[in-house]
C-alpha positions as CSV (number, residue, x, y, z in Angstrom):
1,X,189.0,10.4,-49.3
2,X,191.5,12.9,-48.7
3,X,190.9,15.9,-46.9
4,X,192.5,19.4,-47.7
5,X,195.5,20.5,-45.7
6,X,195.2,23.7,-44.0
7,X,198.3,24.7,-42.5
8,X,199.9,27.3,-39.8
9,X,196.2,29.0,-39.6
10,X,195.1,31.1,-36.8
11,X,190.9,30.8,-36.2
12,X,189.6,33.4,-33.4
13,X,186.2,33.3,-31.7
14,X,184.6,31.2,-34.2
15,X,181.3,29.3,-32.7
16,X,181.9,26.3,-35.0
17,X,177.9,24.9,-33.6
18,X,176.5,27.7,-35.6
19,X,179.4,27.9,-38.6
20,X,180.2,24.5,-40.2
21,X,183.9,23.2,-39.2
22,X,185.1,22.1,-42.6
23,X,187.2,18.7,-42.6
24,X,190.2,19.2,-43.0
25,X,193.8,18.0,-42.2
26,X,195.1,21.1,-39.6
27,X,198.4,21.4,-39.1
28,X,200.3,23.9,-36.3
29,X,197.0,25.7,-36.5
30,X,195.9,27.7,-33.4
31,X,192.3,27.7,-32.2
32,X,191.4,30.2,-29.4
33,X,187.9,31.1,-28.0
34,X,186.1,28.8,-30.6
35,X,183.3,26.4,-29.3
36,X,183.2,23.3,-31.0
37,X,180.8,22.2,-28.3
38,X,178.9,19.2,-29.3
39,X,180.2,19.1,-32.6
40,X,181.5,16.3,-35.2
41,X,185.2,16.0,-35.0
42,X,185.2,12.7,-36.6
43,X,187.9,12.1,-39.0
44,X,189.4,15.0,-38.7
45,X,193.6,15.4,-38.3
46,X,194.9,17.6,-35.5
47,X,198.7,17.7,-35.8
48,X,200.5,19.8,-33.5
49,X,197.4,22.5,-33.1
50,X,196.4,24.3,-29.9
51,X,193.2,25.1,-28.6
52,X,193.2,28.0,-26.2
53,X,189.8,28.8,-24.3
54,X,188.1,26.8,-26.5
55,X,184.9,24.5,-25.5
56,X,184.8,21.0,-27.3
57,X,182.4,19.6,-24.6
58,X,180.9,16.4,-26.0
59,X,182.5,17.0,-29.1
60,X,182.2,13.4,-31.1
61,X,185.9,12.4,-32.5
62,X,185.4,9.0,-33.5
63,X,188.4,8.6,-35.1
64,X,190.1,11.7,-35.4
65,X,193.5,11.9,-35.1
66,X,195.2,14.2,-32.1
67,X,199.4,14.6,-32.6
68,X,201.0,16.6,-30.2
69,X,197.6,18.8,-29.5
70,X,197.9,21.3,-26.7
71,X,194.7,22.4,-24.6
72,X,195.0,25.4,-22.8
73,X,192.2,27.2,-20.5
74,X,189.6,24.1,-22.4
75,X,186.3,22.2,-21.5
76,X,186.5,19.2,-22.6
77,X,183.8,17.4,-21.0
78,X,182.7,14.2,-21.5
79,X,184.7,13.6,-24.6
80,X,185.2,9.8,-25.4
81,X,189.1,10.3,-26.2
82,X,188.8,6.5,-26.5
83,X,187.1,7.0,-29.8
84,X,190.1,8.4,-31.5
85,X,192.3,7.3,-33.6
86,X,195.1,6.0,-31.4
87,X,198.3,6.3,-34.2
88,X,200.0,8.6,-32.7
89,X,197.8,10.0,-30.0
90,X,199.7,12.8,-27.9
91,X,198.1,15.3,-25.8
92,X,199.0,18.4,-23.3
93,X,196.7,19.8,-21.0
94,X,196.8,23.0,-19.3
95,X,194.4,24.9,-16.7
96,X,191.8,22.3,-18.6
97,X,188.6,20.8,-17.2
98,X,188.3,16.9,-18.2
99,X,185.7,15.6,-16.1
100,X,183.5,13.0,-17.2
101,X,185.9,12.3,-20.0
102,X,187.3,8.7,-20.8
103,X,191.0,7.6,-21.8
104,X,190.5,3.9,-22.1
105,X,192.8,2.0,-23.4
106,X,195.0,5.4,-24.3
107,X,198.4,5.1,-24.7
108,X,199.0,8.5,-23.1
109,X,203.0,7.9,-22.3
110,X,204.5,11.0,-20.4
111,X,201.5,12.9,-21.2
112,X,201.5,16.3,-18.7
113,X,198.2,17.0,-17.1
114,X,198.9,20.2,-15.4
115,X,196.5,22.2,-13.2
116,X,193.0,20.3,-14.8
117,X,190.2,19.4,-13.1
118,X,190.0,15.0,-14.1
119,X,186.3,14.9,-12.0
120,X,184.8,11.3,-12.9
121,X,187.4,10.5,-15.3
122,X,188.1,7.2,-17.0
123,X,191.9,5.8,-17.4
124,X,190.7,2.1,-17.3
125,X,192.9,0.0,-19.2
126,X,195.1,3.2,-19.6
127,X,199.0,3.4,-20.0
128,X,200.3,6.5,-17.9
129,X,203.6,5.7,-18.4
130,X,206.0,8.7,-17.1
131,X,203.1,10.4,-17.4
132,X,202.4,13.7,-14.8
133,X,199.7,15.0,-12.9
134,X,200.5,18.2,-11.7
135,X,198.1,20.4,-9.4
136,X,195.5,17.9,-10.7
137,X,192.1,17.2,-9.1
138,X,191.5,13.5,-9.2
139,X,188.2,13.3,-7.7
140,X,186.0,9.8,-8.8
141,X,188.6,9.4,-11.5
142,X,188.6,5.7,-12.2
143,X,192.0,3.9,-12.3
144,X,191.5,0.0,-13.1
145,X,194.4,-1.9,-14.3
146,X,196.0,1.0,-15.3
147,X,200.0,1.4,-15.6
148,X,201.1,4.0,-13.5
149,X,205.1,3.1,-14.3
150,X,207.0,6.1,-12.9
151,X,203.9,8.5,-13.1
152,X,204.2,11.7,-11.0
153,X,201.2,12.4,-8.8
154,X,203.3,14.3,-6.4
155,X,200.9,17.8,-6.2
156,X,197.9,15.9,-7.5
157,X,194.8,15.4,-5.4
158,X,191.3,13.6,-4.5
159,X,192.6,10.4,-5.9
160,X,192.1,6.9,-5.0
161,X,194.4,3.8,-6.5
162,X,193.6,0.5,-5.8
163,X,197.7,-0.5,-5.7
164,X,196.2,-4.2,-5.8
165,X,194.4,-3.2,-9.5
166,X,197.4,-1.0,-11.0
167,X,200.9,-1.3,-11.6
168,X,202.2,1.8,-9.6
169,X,206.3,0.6,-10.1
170,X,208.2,3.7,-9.3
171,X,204.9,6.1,-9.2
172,X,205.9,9.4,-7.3
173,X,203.5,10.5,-4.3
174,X,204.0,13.3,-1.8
175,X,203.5,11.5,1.8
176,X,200.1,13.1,1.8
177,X,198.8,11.8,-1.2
178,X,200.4,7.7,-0.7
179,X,197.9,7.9,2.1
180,X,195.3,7.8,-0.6
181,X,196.5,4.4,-1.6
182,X,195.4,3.2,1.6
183,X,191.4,3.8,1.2
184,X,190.2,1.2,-0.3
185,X,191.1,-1.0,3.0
186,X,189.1,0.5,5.3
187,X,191.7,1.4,7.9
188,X,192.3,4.3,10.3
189,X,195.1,6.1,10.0
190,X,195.9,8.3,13.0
């Protein structure tokens, strides 16, 4: 089936749970102060669009296709990013809260988490390669046989790698933060 291209559009405080979201194949479209909370994103194509201050909390996207996506100032709770489809899957996040959502077995290479809250978040099976988490809060995040290869956690915080369960060759850490590394032994560090 091919869905009708909508390009360079500009949709503004549109509550997409009460207006239908029409499928569609969106490209450099920008989305600001629409809630797409709990909505079906499934199939849809997303190619270098940005979402400002919009809420897709538990938004379904089996499928749907994210290229070079920018979230700005977004709730995103919950969302299954897993379920997407993973051709070409590239992702910004700015001043973004992503708790509760789940990344595995993403490819997210260099992806830049900046400034977003990750509560409870799931990068099992996840490739973070060069990826960065700046200002991030890291709290509960899961990391489980995750490659961290040169990943920057340098102003991130609240995290807790298991080094034995994740490649971590040539991950950044501020001294603060390597101490996290540590917490799964069980030893006192004075």
């Amino acid at each position: 089936m091919n869905l009708p291209l909508l390009l360079d559009k500009e949709y503004k405080k549109i509550d997409f749970t009460i207006k239908e979201f029409q499928k569609a194949e969106y490209d450099n479209c920008t989305f600001i102060d629409c809630n797409f909370s709990e909505i079906y994103l499934s199939n849809i194509t997303f190619i270098d669009c940005e979402f400002i201050r919009c809420n897709l909390s538990g938004a379904k996207v089996k499928s749907t296709t994210f290229k070079e996506a920018i979230f700005t100032e977004c709730k995103l709770l919950g969302i299954p990013f897993n379920d997407c489809n993973s051709f070409l899957l590239s992702f910004t996040f700015n001043l973004s809260n992503l708790s509760f959502a789940s990344f595995y077995n993403c490819n997210l290479n260099k992806t830049l988490f900046e400034n977003c809250n990750l509560e409870s978040t799931d990068f099992t099976n996840t490739n973070l390669t060069r990826a960065i988490f700046a200002n991030c809060n890291l709290i509960n995040s899961v990391f489980s046989n995750t490659i961290l290869e040169k990943t920057d956690f340098k102003t991130s915080h609240n995290f807790q790698i298991n080094p034995e369960k994740n490649n971590l060759n040539q991950a950044k850490f501020s001294k603060e933060g390597a101490l996290n590394l540590l917490k799964h032994y069980n030893i006192s560090i004075e």
